[in-house]
C-alpha positions in Angstrom: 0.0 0.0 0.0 3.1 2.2 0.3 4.0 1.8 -2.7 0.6 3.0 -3.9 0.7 6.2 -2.2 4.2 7.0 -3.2 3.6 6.5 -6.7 0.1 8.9 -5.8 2.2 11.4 -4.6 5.5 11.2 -7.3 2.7 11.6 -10.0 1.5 14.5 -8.5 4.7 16.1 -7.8 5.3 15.6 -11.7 2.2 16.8 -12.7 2.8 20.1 -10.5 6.2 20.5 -11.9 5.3 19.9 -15.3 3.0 22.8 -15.1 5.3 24.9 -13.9 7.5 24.4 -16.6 4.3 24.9 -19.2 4.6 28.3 -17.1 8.1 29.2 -18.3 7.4 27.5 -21.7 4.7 30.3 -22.0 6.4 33.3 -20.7 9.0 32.3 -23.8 6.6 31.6 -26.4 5.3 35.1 -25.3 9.0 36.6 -25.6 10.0 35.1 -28.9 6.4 35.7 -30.6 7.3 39.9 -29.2 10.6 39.8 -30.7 9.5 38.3 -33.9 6.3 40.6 -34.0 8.0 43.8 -33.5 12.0 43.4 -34.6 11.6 41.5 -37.3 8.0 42.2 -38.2 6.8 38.9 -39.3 4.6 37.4 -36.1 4.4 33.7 -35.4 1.2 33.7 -34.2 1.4 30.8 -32.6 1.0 32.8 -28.7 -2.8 33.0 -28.4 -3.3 29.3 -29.4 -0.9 27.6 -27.4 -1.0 30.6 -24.8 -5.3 29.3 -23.9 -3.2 25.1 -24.2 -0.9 26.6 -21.7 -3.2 28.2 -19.1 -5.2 24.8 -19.3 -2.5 22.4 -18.7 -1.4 25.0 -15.9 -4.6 24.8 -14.5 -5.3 20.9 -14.6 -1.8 19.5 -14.0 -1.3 21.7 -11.0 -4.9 20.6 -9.4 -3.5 17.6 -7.4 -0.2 18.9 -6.3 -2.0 22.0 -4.7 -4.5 19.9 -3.1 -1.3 17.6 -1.3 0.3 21.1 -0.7 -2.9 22.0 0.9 -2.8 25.1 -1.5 -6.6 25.3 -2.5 -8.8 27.5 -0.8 -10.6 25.8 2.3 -13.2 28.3 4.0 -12.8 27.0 8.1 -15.3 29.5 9.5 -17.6 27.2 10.5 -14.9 24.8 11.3 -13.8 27.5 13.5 -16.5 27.4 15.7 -17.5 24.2 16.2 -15.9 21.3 18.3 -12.8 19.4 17.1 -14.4 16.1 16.8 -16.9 17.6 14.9 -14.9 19.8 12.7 -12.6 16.6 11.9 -15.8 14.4 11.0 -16.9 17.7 8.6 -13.4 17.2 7.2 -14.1 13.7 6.4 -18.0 14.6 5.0 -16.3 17.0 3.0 -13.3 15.0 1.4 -15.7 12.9 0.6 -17.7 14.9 -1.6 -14.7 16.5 -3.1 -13.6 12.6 -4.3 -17.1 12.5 -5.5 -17.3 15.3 -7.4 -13.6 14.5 -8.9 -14.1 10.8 -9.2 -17.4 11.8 -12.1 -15.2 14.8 -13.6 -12.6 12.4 -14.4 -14.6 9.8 -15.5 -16.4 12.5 -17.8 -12.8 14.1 -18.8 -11.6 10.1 -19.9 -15.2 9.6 -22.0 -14.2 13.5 -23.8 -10.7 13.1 -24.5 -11.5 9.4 -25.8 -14.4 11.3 -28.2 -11.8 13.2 -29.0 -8.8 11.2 -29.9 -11.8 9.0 -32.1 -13.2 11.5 -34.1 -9.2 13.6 -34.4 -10.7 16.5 -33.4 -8.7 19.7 -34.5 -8.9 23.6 -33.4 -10.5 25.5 -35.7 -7.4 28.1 -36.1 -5.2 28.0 -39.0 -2.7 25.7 -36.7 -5.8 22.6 -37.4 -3.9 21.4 -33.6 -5.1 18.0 -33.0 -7.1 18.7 -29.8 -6.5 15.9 -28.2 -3.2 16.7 -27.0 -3.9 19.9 -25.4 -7.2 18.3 -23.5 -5.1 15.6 -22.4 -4.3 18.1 -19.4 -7.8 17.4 -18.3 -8.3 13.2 -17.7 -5.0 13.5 -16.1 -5.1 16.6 -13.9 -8.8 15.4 -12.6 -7.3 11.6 -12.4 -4.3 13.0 -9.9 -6.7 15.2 -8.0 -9.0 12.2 -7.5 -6.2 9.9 -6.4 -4.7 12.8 -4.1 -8.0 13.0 -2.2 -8.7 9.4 -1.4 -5.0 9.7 0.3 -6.0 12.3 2.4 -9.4 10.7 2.7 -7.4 7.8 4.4 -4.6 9.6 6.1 -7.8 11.7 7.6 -9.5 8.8 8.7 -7.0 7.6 10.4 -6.1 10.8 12.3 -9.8 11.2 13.5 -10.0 7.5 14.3 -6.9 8.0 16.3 -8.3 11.1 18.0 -5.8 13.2 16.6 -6.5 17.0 15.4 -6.9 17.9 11.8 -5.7 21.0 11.2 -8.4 23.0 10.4 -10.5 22.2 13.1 -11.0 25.2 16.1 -12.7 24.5 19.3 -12.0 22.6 22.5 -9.1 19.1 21.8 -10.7 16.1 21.0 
């Protein structure tokens, strides 16, 4: 089972560092399509295409390394305010619905990239980029976010079950 989770968390930790290089791979594109805009006057214009690609595969790759940094946004003023062993059980109620909701969004992502890939579905720019190479980003990123919160599903289990604190959780110790 270990070895599971390790693998969980190296893909992750790939996925997250392959969209930060898509971020530098951007901020070039964006540099050389300037220089060849306005020095030598004959644009590339291959920045607005592959600029939307980027800011998806940023988006989607990055989802389940932010969720194992704990990065995403988590609203704890209820949590706040209510009792430890409650606010630990709400973490659970709501891990839950996160894998849920990210368990069908991958499983829609899979069916969409696979109609893709079958019918060689292409942008309609003057590029014709196959699309599914771009939308690839999605499956995976919502794949890794799935796999990501059934870890901390378990590891949160666990801590409750032991009586141990979760760290958002306010009010009195368990």
């Amino acid at each position: 089972m270990a070895r599971i989770w390790s693998f969980i968390e190296k893909a992750s930790n790939s996925a997250g560092y392959a969209a930060g290089w898509v971020v530098i791979l951007i901020i070039l594109l964006t540099i050389i399509e300037v220089v060849t805009r306005y020095v030598f006057r004959q644009p590339l214009i291959l920045c607005d295409e592959f600029g939307g690609y980027s800011l998806f595969a940023i988006c989607f790759l990055g989802l389940s390394y932010c969720a194992k940094e704990n990065g995403h946004i988590r609203i704890t003023f209820l949590v706040e305010r209510i009792p430890s062993k409650a606010g630990n059980w709400l973490r659970v109620g709501t891990l839950s619905l996160a894998v849920l909701y990210a368990g069908m969004a991958s499983k829609v992502c899979w069916d969409f990239w696979i109609a893709s890939f079958q019918r060689n579905m292409r942008s309609n720019s003057w590029l014709m980029t196959p699309l599914k190479w771009p939308q690839m980003a999605l499956p995976i990123g919502f794949t890794l976010l799935t796999l990501v919160l059934v870890l901390q599903g378990v590891n949160t289990v666990r801590k409750v079950r032991e009586g141990e604190r979760i760290e958002e959780s306010g009010g009195e110790k368990v």
